[in-house]
N, CA, C and O atoms as CSV, one atom per row, in Angstrom:
chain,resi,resn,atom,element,x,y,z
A,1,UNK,N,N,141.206,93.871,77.577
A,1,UNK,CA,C,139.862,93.468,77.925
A,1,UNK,C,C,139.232,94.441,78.920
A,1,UNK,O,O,138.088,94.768,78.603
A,2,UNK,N,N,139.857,95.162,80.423
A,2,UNK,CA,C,139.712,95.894,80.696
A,2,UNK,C,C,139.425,97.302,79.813
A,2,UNK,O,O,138.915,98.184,80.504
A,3,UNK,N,N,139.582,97.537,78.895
A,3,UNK,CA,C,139.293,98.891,78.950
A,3,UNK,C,C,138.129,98.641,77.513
A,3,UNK,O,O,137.399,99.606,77.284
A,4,UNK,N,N,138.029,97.851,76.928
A,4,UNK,CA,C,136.579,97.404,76.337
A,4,UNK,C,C,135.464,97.210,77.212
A,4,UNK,O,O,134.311,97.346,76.803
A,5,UNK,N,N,135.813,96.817,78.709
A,5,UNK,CA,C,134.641,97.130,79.874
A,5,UNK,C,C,134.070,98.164,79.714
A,5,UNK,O,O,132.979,98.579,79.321
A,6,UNK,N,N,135.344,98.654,80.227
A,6,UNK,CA,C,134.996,100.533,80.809
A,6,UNK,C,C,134.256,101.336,79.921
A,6,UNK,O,O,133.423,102.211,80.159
A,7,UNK,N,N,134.916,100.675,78.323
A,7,UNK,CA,C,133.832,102.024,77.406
A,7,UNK,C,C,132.556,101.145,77.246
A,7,UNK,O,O,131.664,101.962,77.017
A,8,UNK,N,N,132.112,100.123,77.248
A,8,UNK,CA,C,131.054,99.729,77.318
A,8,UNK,C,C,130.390,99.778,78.063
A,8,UNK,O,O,129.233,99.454,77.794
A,9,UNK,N,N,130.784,100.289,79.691
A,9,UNK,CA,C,129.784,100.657,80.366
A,9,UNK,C,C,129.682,102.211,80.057
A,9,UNK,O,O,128.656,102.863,79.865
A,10,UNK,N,N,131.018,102.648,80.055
A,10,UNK,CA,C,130.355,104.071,79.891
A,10,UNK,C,C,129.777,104.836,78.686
A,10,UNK,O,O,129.645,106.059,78.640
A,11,UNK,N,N,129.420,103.887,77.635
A,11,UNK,CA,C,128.467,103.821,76.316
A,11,UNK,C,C,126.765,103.935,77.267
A,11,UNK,O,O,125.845,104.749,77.185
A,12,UNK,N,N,127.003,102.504,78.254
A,12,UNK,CA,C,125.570,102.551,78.409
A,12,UNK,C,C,125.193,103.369,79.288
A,12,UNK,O,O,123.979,103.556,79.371
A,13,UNK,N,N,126.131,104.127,80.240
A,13,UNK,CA,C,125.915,105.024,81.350
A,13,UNK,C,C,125.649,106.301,80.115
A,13,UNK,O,O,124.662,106.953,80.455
A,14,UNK,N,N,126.057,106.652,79.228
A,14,UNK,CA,C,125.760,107.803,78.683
A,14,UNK,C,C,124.425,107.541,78.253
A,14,UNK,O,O,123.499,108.254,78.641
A,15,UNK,N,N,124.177,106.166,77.152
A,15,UNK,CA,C,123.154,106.110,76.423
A,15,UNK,C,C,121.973,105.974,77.743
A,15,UNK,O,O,121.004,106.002,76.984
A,16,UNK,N,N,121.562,105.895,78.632
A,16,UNK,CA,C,120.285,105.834,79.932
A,16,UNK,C,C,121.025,107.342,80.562
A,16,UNK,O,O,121.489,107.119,81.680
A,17,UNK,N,N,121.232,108.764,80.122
A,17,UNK,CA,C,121.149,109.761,80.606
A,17,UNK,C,C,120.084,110.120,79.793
A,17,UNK,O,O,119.309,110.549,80.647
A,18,UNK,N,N,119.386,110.267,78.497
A,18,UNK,CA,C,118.577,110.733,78.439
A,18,UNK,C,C,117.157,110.317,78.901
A,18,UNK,O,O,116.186,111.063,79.030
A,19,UNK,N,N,117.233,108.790,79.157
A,19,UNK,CA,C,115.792,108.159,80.062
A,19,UNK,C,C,115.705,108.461,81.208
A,19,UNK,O,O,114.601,108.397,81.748
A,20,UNK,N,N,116.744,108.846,81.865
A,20,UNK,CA,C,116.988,108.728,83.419
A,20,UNK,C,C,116.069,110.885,83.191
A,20,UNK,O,O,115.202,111.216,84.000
A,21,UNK,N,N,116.375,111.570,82.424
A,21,UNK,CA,C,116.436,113.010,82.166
A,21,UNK,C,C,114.552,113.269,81.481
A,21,UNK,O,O,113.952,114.338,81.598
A,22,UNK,N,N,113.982,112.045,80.832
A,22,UNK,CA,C,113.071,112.219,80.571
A,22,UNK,C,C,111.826,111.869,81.552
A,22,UNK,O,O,110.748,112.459,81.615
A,23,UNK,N,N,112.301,110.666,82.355
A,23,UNK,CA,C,111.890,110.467,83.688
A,23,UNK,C,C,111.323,111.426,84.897
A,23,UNK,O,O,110.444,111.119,85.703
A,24,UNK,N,N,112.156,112.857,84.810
A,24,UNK,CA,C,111.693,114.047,85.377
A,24,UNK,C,C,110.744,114.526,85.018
A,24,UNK,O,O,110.178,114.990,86.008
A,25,UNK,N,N,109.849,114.818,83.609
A,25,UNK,CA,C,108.911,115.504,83.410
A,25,UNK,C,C,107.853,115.630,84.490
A,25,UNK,O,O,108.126,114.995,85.508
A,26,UNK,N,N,106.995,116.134,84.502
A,26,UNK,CA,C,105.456,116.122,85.126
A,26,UNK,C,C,104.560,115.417,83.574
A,26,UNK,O,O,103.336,115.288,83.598
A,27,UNK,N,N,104.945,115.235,82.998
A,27,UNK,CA,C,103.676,114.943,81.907
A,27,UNK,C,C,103.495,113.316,82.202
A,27,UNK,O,O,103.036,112.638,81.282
A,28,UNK,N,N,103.812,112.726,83.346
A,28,UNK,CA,C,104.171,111.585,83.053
A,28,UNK,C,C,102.736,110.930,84.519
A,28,UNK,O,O,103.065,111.342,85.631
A,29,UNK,N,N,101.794,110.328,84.531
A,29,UNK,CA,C,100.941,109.807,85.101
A,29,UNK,C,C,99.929,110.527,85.019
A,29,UNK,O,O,100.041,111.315,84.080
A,30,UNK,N,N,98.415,110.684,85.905
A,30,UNK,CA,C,97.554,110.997,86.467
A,30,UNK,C,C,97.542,112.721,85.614
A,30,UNK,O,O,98.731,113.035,85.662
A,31,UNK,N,N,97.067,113.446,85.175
A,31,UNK,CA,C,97.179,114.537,85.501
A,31,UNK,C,C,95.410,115.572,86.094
A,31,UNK,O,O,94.256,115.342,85.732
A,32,UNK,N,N,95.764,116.309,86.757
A,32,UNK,CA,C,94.388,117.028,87.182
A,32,UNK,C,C,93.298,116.973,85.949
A,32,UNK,O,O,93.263,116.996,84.719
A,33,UNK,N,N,92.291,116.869,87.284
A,33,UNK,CA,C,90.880,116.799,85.980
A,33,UNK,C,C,90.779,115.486,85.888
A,33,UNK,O,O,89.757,115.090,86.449
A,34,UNK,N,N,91.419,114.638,85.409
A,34,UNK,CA,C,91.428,112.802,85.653
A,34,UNK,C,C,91.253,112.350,86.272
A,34,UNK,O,O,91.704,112.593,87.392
A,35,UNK,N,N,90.213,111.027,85.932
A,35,UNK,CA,C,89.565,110.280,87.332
A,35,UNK,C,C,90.070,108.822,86.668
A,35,UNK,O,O,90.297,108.602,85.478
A,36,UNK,N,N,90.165,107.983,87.691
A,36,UNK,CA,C,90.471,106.261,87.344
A,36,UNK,C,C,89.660,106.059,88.777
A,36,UNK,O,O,89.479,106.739,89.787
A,37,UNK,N,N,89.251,104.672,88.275
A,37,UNK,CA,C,88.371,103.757,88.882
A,37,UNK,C,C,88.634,102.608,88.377
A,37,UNK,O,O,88.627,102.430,87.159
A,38,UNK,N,N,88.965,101.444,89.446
A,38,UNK,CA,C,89.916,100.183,88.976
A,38,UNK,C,C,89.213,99.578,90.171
A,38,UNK,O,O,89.154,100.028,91.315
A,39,UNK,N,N,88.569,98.204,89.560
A,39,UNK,CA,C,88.516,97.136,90.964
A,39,UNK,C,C,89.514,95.837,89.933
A,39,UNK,O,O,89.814,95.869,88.740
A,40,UNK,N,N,89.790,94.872,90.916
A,40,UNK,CA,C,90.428,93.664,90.299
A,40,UNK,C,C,90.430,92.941,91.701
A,40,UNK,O,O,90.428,93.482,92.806
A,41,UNK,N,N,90.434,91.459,91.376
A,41,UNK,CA,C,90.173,90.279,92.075
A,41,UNK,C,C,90.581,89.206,91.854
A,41,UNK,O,O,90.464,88.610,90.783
A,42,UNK,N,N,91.271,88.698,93.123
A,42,UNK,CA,C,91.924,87.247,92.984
A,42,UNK,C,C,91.325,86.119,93.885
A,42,UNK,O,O,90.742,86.658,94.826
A,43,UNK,N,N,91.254,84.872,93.948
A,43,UNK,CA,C,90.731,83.761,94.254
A,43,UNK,C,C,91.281,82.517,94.363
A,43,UNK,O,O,92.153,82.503,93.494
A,44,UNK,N,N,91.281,81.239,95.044
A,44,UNK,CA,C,91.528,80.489,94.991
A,44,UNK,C,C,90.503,79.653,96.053
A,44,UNK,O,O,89.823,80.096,96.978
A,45,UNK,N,N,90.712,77.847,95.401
A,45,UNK,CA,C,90.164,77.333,96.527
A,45,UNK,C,C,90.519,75.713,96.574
A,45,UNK,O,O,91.380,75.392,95.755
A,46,UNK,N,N,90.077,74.806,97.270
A,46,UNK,CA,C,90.447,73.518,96.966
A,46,UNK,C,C,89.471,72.926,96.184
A,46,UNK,O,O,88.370,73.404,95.909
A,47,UNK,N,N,90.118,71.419,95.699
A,47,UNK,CA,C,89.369,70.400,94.767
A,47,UNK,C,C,87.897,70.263,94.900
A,47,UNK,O,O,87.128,70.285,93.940
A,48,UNK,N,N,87.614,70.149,95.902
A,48,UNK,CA,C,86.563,70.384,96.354
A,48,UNK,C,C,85.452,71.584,97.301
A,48,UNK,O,O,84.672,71.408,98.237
A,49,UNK,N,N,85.794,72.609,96.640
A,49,UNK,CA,C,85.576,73.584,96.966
A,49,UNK,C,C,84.796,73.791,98.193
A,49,UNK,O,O,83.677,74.295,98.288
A,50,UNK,N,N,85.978,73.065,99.633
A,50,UNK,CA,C,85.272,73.295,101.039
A,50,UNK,C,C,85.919,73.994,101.682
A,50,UNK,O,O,85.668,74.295,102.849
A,51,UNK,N,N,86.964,74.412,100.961
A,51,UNK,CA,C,87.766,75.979,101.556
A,51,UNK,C,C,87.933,76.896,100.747
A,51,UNK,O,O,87.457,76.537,99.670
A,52,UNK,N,N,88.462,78.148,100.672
A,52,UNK,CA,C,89.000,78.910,99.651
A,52,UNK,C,C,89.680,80.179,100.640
A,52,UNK,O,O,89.880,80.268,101.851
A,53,UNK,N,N,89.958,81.241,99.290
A,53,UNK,CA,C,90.049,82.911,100.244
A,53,UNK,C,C,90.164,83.622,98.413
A,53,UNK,O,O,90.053,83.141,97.286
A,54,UNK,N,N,90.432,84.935,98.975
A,54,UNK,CA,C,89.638,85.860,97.874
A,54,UNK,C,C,89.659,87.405,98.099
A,54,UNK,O,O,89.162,87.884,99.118
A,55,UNK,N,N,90.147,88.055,97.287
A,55,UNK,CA,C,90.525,89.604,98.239
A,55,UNK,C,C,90.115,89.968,96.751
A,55,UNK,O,O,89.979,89.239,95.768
A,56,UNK,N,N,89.980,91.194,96.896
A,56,UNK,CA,C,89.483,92.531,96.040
A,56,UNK,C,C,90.278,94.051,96.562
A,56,UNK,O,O,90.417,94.556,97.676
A,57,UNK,N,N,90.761,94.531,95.004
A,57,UNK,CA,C,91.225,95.815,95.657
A,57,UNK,C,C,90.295,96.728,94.730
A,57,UNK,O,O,90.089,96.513,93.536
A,58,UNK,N,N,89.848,97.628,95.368
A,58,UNK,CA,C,89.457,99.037,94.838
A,58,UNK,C,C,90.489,100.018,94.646
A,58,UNK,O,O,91.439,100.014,95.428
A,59,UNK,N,N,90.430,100.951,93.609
A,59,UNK,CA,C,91.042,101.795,93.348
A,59,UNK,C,C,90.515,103.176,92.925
A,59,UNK,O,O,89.816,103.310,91.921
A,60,UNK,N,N,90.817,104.042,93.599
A,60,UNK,CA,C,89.833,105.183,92.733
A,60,UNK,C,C,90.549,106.793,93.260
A,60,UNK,O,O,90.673,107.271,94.387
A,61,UNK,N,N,90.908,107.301,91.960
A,61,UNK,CA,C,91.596,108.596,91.346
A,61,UNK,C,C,91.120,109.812,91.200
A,61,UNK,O,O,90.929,110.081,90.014
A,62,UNK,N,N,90.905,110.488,91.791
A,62,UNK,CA,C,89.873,111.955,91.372
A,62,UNK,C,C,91.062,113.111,91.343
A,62,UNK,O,O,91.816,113.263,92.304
A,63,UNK,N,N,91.144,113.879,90.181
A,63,UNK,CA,C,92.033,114.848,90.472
A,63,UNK,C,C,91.523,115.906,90.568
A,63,UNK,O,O,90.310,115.873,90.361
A,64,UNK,N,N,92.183,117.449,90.940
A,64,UNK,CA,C,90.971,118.259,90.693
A,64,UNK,C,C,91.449,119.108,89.998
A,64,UNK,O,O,90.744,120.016,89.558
């Protein structure tokens, strides 16, 4: 039973070397020249809406 472990982890330790290897690129997010602009907003309040709160985040990306 032990050694059906071992190659099964080291199946999956081999098979996540090439994700872990593709993970390095630069092609991977944002690249220059690209702009993002993102707002989003959350809320809440009571039954009777005599309290609440409420935040907003801005987001904004300019590359050059």
């Amino acid at each position: 039973m032990n050694r059906v472990n071992t190659a099964a982890m080291a199946l999956c330790l081999l098979a996540a070397l090439p994700m872990a290897a593709s993970a390095q690129t630069s092609e991977y997010g944002p690249q220059g020249g690209v702009r993002e602009f993102s707002i989003s907003g959350t809320g809440s309040n009571d039954r009777n809406f005599n309290s609440g709160n409420f935040g907003v985040r801005l987001l904004i990306l300019v590359g050059i």
